[in-house]
DRENPA-3360 file (N, C-alpha, C; in nm, 2 decimals, always signed):
BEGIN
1 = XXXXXXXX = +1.16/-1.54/-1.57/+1.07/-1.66/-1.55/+1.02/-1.66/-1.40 ~ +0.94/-1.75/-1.39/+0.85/-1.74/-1.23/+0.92/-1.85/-1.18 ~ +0.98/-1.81/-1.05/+1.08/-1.88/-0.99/+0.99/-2.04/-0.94 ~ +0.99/-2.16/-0.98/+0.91/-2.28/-0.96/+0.90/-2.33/-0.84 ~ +1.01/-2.30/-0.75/+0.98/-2.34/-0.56/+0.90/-2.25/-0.53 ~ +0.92/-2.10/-0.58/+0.78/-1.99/-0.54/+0.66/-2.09/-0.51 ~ +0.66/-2.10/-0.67/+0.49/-2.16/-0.71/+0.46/-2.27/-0.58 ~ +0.57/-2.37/-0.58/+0.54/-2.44/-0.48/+0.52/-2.44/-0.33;
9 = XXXXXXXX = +0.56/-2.35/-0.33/+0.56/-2.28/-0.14/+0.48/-2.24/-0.12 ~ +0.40/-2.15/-0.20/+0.28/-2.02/-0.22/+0.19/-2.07/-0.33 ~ +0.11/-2.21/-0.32/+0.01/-2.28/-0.41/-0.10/-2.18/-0.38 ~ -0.11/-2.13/-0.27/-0.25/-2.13/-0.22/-0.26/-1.95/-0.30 ~ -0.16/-1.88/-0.37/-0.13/-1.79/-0.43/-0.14/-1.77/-0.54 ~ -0.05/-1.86/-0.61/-0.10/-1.89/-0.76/-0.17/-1.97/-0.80 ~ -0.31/-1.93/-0.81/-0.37/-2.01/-0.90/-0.35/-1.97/-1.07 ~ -0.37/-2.02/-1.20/-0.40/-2.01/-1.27/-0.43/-1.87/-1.35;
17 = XXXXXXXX = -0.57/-1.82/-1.28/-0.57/-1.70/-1.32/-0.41/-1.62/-1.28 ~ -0.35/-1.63/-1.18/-0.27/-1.51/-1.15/-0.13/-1.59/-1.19 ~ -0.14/-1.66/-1.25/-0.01/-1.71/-1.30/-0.03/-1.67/-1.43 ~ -0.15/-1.62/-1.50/-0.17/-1.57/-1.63/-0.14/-1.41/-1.60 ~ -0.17/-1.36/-1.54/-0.14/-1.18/-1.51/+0.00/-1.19/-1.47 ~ +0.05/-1.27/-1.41/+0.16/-1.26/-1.41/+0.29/-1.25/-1.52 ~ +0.21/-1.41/-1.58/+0.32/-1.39/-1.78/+0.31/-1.29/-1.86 ~ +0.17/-1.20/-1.81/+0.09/-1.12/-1.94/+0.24/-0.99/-1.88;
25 = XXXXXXXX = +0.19/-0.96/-1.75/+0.33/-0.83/-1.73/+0.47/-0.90/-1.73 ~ +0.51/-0.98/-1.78/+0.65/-1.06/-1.76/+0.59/-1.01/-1.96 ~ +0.56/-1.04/-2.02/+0.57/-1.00/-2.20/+0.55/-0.88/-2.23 ~ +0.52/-0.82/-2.13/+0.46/-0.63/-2.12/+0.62/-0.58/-2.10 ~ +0.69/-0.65/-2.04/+0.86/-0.61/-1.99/+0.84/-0.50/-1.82 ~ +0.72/-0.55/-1.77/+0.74/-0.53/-1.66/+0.83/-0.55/-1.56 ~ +0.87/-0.69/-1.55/+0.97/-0.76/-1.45/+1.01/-0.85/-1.58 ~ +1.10/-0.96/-1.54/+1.15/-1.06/-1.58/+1.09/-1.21/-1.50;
33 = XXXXXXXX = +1.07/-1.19/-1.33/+1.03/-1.26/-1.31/+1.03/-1.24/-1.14 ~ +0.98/-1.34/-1.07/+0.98/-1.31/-0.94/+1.09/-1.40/-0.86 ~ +1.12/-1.35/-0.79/+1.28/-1.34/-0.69/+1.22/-1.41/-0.56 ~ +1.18/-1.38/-0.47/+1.14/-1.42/-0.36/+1.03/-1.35/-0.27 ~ +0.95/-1.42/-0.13/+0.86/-1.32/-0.08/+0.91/-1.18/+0.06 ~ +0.81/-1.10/+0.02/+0.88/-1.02/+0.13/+0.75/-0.98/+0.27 ~ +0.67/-0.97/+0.21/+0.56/-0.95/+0.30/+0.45/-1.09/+0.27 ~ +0.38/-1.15/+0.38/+0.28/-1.22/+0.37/+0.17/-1.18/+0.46;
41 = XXXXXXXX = +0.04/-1.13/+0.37/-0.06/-1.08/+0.43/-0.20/-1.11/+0.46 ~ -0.32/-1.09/+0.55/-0.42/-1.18/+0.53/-0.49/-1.20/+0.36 ~ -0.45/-1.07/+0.29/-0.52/-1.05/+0.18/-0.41/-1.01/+0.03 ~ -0.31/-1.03/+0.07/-0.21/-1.01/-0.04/-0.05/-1.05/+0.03 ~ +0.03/-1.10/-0.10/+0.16/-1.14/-0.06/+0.26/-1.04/-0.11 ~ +0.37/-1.00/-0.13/+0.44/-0.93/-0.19/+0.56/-1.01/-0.24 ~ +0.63/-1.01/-0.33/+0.71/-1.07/-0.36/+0.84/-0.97/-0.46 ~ +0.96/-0.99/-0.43/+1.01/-0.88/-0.51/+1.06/-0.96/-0.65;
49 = XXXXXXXX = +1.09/-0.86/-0.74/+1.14/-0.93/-0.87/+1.25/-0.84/-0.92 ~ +1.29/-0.86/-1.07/+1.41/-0.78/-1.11/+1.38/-0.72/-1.23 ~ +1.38/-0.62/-1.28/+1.35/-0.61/-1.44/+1.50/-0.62/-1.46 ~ +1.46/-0.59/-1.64/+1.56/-0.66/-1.75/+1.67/-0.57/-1.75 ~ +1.64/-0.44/-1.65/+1.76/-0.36/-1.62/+1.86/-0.37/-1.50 ~ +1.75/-0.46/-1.41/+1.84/-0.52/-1.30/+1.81/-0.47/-1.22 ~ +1.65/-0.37/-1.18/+1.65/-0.32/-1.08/+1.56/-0.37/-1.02 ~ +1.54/-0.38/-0.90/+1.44/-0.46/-0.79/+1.31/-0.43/-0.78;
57 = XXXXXXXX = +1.15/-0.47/-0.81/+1.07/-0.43/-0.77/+1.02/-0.49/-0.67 ~ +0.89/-0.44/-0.65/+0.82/-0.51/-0.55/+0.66/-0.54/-0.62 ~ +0.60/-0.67/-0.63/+0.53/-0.75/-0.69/+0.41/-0.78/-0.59 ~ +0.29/-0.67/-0.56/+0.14/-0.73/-0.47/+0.08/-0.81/-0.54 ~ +0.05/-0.88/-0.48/-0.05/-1.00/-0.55/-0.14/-1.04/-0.47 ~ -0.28/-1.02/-0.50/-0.40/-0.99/-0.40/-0.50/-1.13/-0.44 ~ -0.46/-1.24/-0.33/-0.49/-1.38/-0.37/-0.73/-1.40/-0.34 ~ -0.71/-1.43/-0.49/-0.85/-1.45/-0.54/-1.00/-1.47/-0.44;
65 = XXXXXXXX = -0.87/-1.59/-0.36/-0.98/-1.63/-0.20/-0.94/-1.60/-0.10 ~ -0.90/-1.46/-0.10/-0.89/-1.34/+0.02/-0.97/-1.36/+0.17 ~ -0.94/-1.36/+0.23/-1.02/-1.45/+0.34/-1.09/-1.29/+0.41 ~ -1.05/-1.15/+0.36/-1.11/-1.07/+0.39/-1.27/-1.02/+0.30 ~ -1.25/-1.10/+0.20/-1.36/-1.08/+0.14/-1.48/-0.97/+0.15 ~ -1.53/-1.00/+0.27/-1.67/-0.98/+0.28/-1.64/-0.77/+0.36 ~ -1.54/-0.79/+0.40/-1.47/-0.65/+0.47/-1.43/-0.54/+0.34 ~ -1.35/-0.66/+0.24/-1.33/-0.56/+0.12/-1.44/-0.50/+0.02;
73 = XXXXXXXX = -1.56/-0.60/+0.05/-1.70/-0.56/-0.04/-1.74/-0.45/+0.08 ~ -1.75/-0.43/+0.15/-1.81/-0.35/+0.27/-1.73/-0.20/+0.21 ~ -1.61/-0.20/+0.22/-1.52/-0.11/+0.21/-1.56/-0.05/+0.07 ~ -1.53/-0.11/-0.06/-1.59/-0.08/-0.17/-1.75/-0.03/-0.23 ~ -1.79/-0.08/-0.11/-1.90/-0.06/-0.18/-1.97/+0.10/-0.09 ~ -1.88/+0.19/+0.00/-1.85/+0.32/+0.04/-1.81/+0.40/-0.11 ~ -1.73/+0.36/-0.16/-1.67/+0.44/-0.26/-1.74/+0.40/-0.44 ~ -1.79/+0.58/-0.40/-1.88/+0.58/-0.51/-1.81/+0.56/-0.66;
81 = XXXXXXXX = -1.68/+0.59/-0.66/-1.61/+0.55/-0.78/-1.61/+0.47/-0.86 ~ -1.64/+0.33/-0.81/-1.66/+0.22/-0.83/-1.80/+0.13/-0.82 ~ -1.88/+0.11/-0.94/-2.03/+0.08/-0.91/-2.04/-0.05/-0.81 ~ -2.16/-0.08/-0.79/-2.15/-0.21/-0.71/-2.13/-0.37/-0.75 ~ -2.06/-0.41/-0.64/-1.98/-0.54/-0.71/-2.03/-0.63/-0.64 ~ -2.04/-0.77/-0.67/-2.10/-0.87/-0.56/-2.02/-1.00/-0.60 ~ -1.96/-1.03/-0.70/-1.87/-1.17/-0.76/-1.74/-1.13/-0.72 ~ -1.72/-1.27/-0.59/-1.59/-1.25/-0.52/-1.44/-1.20/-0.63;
89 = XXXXXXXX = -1.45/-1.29/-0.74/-1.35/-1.28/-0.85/-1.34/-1.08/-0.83 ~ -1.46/-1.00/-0.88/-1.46/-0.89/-0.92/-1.43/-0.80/-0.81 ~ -1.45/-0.80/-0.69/-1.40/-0.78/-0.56/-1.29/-0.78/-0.57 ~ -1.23/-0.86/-0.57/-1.05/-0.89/-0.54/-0.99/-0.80/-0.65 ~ -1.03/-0.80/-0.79/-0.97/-0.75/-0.89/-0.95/-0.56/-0.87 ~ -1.11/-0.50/-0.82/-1.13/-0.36/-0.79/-1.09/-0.35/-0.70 ~ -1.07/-0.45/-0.59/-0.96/-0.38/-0.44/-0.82/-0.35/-0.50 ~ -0.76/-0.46/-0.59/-0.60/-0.44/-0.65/-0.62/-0.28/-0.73;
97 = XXXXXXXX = -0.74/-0.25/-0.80/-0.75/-0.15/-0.90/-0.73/-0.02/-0.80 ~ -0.79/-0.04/-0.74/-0.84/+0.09/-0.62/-0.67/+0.11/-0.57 ~ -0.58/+0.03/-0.53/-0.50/+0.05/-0.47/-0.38/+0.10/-0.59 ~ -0.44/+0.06/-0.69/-0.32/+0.08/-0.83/-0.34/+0.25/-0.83 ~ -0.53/+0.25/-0.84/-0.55/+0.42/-0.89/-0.53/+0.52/-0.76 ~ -0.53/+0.49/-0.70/-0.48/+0.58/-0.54/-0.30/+0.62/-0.54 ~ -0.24/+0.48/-0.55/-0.13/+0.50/-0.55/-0.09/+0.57/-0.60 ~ -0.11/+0.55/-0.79/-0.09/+0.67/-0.88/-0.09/+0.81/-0.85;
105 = XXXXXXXX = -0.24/+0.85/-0.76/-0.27/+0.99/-0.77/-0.19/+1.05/-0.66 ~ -0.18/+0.97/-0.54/-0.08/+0.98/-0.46/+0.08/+1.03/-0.43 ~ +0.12/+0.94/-0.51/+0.27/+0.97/-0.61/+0.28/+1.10/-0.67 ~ +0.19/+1.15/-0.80/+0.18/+1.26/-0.86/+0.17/+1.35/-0.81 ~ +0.13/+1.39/-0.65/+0.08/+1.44/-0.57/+0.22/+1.50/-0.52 ~ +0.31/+1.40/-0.50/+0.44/+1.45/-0.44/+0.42/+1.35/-0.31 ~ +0.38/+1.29/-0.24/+0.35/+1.19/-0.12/+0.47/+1.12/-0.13 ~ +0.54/+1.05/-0.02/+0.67/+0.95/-0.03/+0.58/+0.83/+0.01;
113 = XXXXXXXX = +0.57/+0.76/-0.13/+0.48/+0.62/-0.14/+0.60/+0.54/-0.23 ~ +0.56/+0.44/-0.22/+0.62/+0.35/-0.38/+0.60/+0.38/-0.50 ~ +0.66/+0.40/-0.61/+0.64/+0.41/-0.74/+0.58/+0.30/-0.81 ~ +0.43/+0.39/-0.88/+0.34/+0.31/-0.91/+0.43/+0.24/-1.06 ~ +0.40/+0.15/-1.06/+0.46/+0.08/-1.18/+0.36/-0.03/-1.30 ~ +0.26/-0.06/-1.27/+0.16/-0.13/-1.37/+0.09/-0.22/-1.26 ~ -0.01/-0.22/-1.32/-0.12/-0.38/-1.30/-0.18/-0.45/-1.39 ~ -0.21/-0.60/-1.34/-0.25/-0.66/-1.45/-0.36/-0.73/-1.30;
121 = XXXXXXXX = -0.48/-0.72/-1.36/-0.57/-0.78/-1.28/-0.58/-0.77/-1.11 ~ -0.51/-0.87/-1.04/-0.49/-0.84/-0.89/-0.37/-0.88/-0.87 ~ -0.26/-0.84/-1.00/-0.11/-0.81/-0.93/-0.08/-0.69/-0.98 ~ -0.01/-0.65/-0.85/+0.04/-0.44/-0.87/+0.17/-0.44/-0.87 ~ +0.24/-0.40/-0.97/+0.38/-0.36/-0.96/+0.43/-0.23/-0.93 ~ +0.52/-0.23/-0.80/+0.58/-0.13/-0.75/+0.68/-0.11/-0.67 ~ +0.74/+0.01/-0.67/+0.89/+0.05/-0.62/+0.94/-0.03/-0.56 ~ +1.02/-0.13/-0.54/+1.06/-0.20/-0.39/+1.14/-0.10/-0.32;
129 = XXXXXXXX = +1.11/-0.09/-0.16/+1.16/+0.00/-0.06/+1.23/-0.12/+0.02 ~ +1.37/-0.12/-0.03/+1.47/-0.20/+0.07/+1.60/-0.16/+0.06 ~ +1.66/-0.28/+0.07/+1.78/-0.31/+0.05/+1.84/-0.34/-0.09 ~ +1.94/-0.28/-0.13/+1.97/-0.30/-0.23/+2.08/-0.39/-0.29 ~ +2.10/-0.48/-0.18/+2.19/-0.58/-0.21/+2.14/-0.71/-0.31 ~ +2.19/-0.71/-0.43/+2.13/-0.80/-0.50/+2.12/-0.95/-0.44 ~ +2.14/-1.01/-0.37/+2.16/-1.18/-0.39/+2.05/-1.18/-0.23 ~ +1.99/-1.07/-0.13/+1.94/-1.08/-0.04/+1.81/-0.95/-0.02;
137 = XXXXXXXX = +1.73/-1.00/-0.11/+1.65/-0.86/-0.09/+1.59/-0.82/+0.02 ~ +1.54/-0.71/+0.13/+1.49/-0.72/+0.23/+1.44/-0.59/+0.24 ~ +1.30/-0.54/+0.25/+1.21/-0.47/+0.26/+1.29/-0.39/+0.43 ~ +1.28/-0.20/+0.41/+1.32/-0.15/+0.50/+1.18/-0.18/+0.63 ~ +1.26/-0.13/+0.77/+1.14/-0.22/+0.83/+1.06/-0.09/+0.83 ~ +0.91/-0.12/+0.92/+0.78/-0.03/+0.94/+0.82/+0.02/+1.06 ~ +0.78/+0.16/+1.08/+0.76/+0.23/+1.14/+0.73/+0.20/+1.33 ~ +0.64/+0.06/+1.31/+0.58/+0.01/+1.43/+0.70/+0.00/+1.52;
145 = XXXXXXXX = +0.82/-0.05/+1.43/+0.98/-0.10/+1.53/+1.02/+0.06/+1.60 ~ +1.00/+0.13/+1.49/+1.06/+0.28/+1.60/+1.16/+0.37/+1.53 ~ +1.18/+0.45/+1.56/+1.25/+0.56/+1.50/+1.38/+0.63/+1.60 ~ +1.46/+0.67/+1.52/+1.51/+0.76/+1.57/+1.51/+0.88/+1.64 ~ +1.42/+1.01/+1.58/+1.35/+1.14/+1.61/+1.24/+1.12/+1.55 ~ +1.19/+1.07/+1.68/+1.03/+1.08/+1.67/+0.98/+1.21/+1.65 ~ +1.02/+1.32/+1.67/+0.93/+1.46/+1.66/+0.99/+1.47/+1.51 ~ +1.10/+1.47/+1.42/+1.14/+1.50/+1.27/+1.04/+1.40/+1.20;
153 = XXXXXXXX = +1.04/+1.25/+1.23/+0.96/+1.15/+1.17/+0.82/+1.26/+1.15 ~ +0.74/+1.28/+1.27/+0.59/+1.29/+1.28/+0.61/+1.43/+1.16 ~ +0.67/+1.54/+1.19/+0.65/+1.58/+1.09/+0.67/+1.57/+0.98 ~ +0.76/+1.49/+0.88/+0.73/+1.42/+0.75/+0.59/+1.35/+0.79 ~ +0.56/+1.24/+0.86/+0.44/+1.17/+0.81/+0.32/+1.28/+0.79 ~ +0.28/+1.37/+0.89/+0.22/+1.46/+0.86/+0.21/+1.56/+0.77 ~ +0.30/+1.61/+0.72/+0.28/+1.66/+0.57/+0.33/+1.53/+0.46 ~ +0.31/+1.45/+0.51/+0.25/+1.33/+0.38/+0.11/+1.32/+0.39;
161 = XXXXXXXX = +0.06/+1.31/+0.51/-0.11/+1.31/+0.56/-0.15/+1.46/+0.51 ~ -0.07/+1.51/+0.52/-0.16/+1.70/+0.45/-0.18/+1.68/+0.33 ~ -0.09/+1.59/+0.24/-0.10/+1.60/+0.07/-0.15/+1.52/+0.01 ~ -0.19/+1.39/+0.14/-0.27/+1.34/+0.03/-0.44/+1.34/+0.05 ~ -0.44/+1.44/+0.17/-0.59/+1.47/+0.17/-0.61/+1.61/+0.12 ~ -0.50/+1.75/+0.08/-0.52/+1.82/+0.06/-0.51/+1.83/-0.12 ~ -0.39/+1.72/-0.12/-0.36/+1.76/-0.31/-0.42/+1.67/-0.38 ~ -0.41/+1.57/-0.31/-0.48/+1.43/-0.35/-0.61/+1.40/-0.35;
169 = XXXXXXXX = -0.67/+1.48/-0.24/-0.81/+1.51/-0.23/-0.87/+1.32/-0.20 ~ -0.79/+1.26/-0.09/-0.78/+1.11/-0.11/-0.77/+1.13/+0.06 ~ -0.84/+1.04/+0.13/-0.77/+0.97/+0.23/-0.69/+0.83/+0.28 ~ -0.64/+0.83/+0.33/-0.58/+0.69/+0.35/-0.69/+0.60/+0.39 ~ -0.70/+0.55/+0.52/-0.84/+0.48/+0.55/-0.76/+0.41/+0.62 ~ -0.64/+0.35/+0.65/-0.63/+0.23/+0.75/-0.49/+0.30/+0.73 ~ -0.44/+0.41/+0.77/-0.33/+0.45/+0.85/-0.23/+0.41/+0.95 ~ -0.13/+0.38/+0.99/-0.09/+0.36/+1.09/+0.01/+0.33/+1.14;
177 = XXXXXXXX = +0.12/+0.30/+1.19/+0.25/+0.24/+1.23/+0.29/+0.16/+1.15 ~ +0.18/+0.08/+1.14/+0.23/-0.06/+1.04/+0.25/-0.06/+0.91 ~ +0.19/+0.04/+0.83/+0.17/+0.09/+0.67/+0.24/+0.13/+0.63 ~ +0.34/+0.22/+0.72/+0.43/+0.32/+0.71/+0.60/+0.32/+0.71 ~ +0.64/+0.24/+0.60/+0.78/+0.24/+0.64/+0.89/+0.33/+0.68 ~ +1.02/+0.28/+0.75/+1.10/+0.40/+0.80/+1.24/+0.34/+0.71 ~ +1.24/+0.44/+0.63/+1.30/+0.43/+0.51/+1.45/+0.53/+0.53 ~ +1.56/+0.50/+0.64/+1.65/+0.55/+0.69/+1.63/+0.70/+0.75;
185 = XXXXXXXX = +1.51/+0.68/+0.82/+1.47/+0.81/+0.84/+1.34/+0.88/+0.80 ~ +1.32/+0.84/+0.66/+1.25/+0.90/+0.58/+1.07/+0.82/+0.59 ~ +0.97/+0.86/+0.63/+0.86/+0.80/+0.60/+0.82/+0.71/+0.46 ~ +0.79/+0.61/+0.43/+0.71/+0.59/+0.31/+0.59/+0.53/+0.34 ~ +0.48/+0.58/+0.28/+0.32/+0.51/+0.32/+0.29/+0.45/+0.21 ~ +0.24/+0.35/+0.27/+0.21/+0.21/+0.17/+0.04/+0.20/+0.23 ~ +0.01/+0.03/+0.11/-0.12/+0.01/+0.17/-0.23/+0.09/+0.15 ~ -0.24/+0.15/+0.01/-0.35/+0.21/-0.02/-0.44/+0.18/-0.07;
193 = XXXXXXXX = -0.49/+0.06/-0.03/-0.61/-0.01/-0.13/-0.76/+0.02/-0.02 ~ -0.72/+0.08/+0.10/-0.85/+0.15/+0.16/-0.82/+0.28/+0.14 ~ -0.80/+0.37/+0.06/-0.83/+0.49/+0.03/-0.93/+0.51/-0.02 ~ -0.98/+0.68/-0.01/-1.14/+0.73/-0.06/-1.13/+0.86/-0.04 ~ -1.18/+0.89/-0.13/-1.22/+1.06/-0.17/-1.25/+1.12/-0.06 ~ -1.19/+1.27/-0.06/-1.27/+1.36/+0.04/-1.39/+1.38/+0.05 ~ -1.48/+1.38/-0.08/-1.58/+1.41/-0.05/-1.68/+1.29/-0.05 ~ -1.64/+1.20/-0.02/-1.70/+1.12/+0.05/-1.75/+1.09/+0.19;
201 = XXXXXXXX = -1.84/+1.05/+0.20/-1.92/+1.07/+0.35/-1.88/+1.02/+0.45 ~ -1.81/+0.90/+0.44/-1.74/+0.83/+0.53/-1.60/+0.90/+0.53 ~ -1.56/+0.99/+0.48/-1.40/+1.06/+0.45/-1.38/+1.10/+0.62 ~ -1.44/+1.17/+0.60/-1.38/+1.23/+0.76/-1.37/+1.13/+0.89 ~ -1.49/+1.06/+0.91/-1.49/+0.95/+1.01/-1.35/+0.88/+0.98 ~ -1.28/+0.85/+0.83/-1.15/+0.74/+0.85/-1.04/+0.86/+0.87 ~ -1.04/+0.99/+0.83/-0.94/+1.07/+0.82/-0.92/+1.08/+0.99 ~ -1.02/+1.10/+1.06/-1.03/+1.09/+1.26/-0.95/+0.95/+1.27;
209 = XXXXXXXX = -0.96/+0.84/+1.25/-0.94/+0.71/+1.31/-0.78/+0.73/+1.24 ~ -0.73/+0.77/+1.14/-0.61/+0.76/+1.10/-0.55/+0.81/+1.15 ~ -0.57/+0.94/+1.22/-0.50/+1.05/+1.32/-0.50/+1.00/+1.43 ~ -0.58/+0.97/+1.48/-0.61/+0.93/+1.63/-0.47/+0.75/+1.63 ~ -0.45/+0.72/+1.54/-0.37/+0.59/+1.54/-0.19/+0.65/+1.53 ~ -0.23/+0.72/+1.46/-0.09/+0.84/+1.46/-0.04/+0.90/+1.55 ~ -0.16/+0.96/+1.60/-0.12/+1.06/+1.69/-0.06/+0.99/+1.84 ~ -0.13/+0.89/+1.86/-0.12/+0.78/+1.96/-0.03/+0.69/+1.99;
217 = XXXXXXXX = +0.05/+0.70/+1.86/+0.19/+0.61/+1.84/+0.31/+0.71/+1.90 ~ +0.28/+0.84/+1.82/+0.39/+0.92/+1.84/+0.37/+0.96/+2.01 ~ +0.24/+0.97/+2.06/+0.27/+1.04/+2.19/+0.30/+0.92/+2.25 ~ +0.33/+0.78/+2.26/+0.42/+0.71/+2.32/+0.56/+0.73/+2.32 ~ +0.60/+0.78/+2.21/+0.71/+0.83/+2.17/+0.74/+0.95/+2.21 ~ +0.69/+1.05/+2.30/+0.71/+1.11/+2.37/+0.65/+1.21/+2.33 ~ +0.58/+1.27/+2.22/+0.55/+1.41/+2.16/+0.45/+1.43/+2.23 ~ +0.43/+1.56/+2.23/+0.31/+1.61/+2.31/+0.22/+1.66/+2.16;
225 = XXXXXXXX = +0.11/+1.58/+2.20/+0.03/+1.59/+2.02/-0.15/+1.62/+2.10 ~ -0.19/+1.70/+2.04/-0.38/+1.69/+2.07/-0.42/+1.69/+1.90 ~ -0.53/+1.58/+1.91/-0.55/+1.51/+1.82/-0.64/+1.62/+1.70 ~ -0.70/+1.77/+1.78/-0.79/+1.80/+1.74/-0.70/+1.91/+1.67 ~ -0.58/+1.96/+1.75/-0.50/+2.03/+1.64/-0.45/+1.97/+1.54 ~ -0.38/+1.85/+1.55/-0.33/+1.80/+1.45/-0.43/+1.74/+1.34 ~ -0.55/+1.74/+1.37/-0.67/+1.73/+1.22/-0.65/+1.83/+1.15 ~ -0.68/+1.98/+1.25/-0.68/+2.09/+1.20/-0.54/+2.14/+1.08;
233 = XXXXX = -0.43/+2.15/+1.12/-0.34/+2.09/+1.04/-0.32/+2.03/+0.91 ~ -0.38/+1.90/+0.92/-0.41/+1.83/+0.78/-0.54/+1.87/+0.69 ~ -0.63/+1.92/+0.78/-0.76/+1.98/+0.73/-0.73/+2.14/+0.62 ~ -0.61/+2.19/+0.70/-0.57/+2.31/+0.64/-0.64/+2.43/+0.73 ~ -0.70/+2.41/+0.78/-0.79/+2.48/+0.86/-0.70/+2.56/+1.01;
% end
């Protein structure tokens, strides 16, 4: 069931529509119900839940009156995949879709992302990356906090960045420290609702800005990185 202080804390979240997408994957045997929040975002909340087997997900819910709005139609309406959209409703619903069908191809791909798990409208169900203590759920932290071995890190994230622009034939689009959890070591990249095809025109301009955010992190972290090799690298080239 949908936890009722949720509803009350996070009004500006559930409206109606998404309290219906919600029951529709709670009778689908998605989850059983939502547990508590873990992330709160300008443009989506996360919240984790439990299925009927007792294992923990994690629940995006991409709120209707997104205050990014007008950034997400900008964004979408780059990617030819999706024809043109102009009714805020349908905006919010193809940004959740965009980030459901990326994720997927992502995953398949072999990429260390969340496990895609279902959508219903503009809630996406997927892997929760935390803690596995039942009575205190807690998402592992992002990358932005810091690592360990910064030079073993960069190379996982970077052959995550090789596969999902070489197998995936996908770029990320808003890469960065923040997207990227550090999962005991282990990278996981999240936040793929600005991804877009290689052979899209804008592809390479965001594939540059995602490197350039990368590369920039880690050489504070001490690596000695040039930004034009490490394209070359993920380019294959």
């Amino acid at each position: 069931m949908i936890n009722q202080e949720i509803l009350k804390s996070y009004n500006n979240v559930f409206d109606k529509f998404t309290i219906r997408s919600i029951w529709e994957m709670i009778t689908q045997r998605k989850f059983e119900g939502l547990e508590s929040p873990i992330k709160i975002g300008k443009e989506s909340n996360v919240f984790s839940a439990l299925t009927k087997s007792n294992e923990r997900i994690a629940i995006k819910i991409y709120r209707i009156n997104a205050s990014d709005f007008f950034q997400m139609s900008k964004y979408l309406a780059m990617d030819k995949r999706f024809p043109p959209i102009k009714r805020r409703m349908q905006v919010v619903l193809t940004w959740a879709k965009r980030e459901f069908i990326n994720l997927k191809k992502v995953y398949e791909c072999g990429v260390s992302v969340p496990r895609p798990i279902g959508i219903k409208n503009n809630v996406v169900a997927m892997e929760f990356v935390g803690s596995e203590f039942p009575e205190h759920p807690q998402a592992f932290p992002l990358l932005k906090g810091g690592c360990d071995n910064p030079e073993e890190m960069y190379s996982k994230v970077l052959e995550n960045i090789k596969k999902i622009y070489q197998k995936a034939g996908l770029v990320h689009g808003d890469l960065s420290e923040f997207n990227i959890i550090n999962k005991d070591g282990e990278p996981v990249i999240i936040d793929f609702s600005h991804g877009i095809a290689t052979n899209n025109p804008s592809a390479e301009e965001l594939l540059v800005r995602d490197m350039e955010k990368i590369v920039k992190f880690f050489k504070k972290k001490g690596l000695d990185l040039e930004l034009d090799k490490e394209l070359k690298k993920v380019r294959g080239k």
